[in-house]
C-alpha positions in Angstrom: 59.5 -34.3 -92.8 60.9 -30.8 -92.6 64.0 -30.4 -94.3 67.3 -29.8 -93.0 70.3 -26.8 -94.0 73.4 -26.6 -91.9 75.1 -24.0 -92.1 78.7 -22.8 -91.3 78.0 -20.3 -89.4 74.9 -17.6 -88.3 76.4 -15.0 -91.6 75.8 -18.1 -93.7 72.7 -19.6 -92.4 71.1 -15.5 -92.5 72.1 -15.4 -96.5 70.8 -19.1 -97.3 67.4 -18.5 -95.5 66.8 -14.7 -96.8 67.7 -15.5 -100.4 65.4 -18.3 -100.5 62.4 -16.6 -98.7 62.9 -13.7 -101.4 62.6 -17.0 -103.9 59.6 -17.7 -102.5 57.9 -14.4 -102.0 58.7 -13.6 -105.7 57.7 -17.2 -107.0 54.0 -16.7 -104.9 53.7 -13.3 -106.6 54.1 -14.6 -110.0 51.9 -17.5 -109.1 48.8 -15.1 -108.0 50.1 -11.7 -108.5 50.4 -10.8 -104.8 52.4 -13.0 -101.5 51.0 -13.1 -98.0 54.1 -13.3 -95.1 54.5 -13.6 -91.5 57.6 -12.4 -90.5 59.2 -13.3 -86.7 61.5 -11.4 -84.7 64.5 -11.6 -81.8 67.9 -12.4 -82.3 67.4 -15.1 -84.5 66.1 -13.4 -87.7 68.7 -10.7 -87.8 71.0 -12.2 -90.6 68.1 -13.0 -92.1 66.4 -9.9 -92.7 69.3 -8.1 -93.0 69.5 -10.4 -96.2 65.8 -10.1 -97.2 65.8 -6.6 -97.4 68.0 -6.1 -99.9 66.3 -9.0 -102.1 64.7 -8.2 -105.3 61.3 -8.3 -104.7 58.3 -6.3 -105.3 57.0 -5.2 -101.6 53.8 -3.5 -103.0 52.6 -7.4 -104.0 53.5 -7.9 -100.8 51.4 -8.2 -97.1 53.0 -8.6 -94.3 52.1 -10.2 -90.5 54.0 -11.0 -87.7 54.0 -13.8 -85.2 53.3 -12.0 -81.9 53.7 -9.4 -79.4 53.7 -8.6 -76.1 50.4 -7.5 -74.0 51.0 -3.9 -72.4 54.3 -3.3 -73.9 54.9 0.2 -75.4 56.2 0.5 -78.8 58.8 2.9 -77.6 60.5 -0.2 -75.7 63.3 -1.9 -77.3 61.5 -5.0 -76.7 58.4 -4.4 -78.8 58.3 -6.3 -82.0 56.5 -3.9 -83.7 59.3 -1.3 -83.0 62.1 -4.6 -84.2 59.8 -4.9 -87.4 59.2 -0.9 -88.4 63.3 -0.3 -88.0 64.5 -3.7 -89.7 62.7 -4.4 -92.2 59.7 -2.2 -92.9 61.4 0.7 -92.9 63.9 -0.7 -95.3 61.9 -1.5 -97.9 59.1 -0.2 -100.8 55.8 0.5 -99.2 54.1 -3.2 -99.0 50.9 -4.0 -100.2 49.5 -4.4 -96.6 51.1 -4.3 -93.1 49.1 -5.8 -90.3 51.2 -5.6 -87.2 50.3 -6.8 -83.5 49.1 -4.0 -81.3 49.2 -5.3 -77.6 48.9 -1.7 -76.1 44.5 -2.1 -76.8 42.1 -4.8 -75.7 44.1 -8.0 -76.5 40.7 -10.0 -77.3 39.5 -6.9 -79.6 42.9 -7.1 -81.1 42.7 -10.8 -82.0 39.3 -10.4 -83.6 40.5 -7.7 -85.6 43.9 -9.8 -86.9 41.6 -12.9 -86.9 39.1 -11.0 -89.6 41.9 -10.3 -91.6 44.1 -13.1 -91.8 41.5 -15.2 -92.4 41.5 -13.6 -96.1 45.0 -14.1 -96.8 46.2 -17.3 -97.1 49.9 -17.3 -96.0 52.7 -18.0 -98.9 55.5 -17.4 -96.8 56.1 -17.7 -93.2 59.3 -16.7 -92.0 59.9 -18.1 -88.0 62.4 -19.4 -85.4 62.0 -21.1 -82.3 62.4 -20.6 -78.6 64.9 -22.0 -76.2 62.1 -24.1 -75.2 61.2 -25.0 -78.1 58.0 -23.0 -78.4 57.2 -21.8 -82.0 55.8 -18.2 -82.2 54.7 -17.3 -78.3 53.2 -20.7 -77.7 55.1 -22.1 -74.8 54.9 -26.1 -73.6 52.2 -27.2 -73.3 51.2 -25.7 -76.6 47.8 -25.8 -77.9 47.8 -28.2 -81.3 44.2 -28.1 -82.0 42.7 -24.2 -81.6 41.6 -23.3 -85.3 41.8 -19.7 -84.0 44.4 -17.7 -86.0 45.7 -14.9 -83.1 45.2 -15.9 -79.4 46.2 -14.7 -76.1 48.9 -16.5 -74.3 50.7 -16.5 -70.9 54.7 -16.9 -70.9 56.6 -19.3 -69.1 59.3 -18.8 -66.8 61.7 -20.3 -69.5 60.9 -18.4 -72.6 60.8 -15.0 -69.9 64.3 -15.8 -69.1 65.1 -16.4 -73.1 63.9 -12.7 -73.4 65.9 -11.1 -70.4 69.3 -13.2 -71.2 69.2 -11.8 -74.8 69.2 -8.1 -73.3 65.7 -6.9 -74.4 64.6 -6.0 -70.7 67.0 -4.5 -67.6 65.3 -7.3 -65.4 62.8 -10.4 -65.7 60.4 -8.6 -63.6 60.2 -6.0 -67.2 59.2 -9.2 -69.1 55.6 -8.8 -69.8 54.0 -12.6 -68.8 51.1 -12.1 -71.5 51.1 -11.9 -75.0 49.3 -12.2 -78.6 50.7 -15.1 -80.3 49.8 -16.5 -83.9 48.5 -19.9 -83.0 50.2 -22.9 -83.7 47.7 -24.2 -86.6 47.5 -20.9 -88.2 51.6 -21.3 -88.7 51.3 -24.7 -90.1 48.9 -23.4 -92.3 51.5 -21.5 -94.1 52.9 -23.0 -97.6 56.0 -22.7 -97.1 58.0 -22.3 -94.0 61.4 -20.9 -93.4 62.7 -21.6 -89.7 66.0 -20.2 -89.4 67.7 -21.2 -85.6 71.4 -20.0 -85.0 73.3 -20.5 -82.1 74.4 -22.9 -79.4 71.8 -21.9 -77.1 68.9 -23.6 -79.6 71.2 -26.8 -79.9 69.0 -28.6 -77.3 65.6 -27.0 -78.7 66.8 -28.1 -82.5 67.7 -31.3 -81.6 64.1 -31.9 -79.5 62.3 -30.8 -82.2 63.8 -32.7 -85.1 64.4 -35.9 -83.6 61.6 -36.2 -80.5 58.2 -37.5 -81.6 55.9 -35.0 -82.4 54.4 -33.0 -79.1 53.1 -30.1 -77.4 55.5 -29.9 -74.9 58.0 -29.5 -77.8 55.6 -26.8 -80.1 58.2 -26.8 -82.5 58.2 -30.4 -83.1 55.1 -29.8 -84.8 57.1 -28.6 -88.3 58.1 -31.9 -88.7 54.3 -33.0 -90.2 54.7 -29.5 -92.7 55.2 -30.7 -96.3 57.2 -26.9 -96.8 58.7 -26.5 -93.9 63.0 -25.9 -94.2 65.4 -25.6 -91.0 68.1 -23.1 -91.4 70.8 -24.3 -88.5 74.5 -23.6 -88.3 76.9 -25.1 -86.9 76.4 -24.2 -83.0 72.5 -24.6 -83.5 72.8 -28.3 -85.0 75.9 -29.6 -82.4 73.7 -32.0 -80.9 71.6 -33.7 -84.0 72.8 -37.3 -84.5 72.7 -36.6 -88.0 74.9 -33.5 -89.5 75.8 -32.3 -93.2 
């Protein structure tokens, strides 16, 4: 069963989550002399990267992933991860060991094979995620796909996790919202060792609660971290409202 840190607030839940992360990048480094991470992105890893980057660590042990990206989406958008990632925390940091980031501006199944090759040779240490308003865990929406072995797929988006994106202000209308991406699949997550999940605000209450107290399912992908042996919650106290069970 994952385990659970509430938080007073988003400030809080950013410096518990990015101080331990930096724990255990630096712990997986002196374990094998390098860490493997997957970083997320959106509003919800803000405090905590603002956190991370400031850490102690030694980035040139260090390569990095990321969850996903959109399909046709120019870096030079606001919306494009790999633009979130190069400003907030690349950029902000030593040069890393490796950085493997999502192109979806070239053939998306060309792209997965080429991420596929590679993650395949770097067992993940560290995986640093959040999860959607509808409870999807990287860009795999309800119904998500609990069984494909394949690390980096190609997924549509659903109406709910488009509207998640336009709401937050990453796109002038829904119509921008691309309705394709690459997403990290949802066995390739879980394959991590240790997970860090950080989830402010009220709008994830519902999400949070579905996927800590529901029985595990697909049309709740998060759900899924309940099974990982590593896996840690970082709420506050808008994100947990509507657990039965609070700190």
């Amino acid at each position: 069963m994952s385990n659970v840190i509430i938080c007073d607030n988003a400030k809080q839940l950013g410096e518990q989550a990015g101080h331990k992360a930096a724990e255990l990048i630096n712990s997986a480094i002196h374990e094998k002399g390098q860490a493997n991470i997957i970083l997320a992105t959106g509003a919800s890893q803000f405090e905590t990267l603002n956190i991370l980057v400031n850490e102690v660590v030694d980035w040139s042990k260090v390569v990095m992933f990321h969850l996903d990206e959109y399909i046709d989406l120019p870096e030079s958008s606001p919306a494009s991860f790999r633009k979130y990632l190069k400003e907030r925390f690349i950029a902000k940091v030593s040069p890393l060991k490796g950085v493997y980031l999502i192109n979806g501006e070239v053939d998306p199944e060309g792209e997965c094979e080429r991420l596929n090759g590679i993650i395949r040779n770097h067992p993940i240490d560290v995986a640093l995620v959040g999860i959607g308003e509808n409870g999807h865990l990287a860009f795999n929406d309800p119904p998500a796909d609990f069984d494909i072995e394949t690390p980096f797929i190609i997924v549509s988006l659903d109406n709910e996790c488009r509207q998640q994106q336009f709401k937050e202000g990453w796109f002038h209308s829904i119509d921008d919202v691309p309705r394709q991406a690459i997403s990290m699949s949802i066995k390739q997550i879980c394959k991590s060792d240790q997970i860090i999940c950080s989830v402010p605000d009220n709008r994830k209450a519902r999400a949070v609660k579905n996927s800590l107290e529901e029985k595990v399912n697909n049309l709740v992908p998060a759900s899924i971290l309940q099974l990982h042996h590593g896996c840690t919650f970082y709420l506050d106290r808008l994100s947990s409202s509507l657990l039965m069970r609070q700190n």
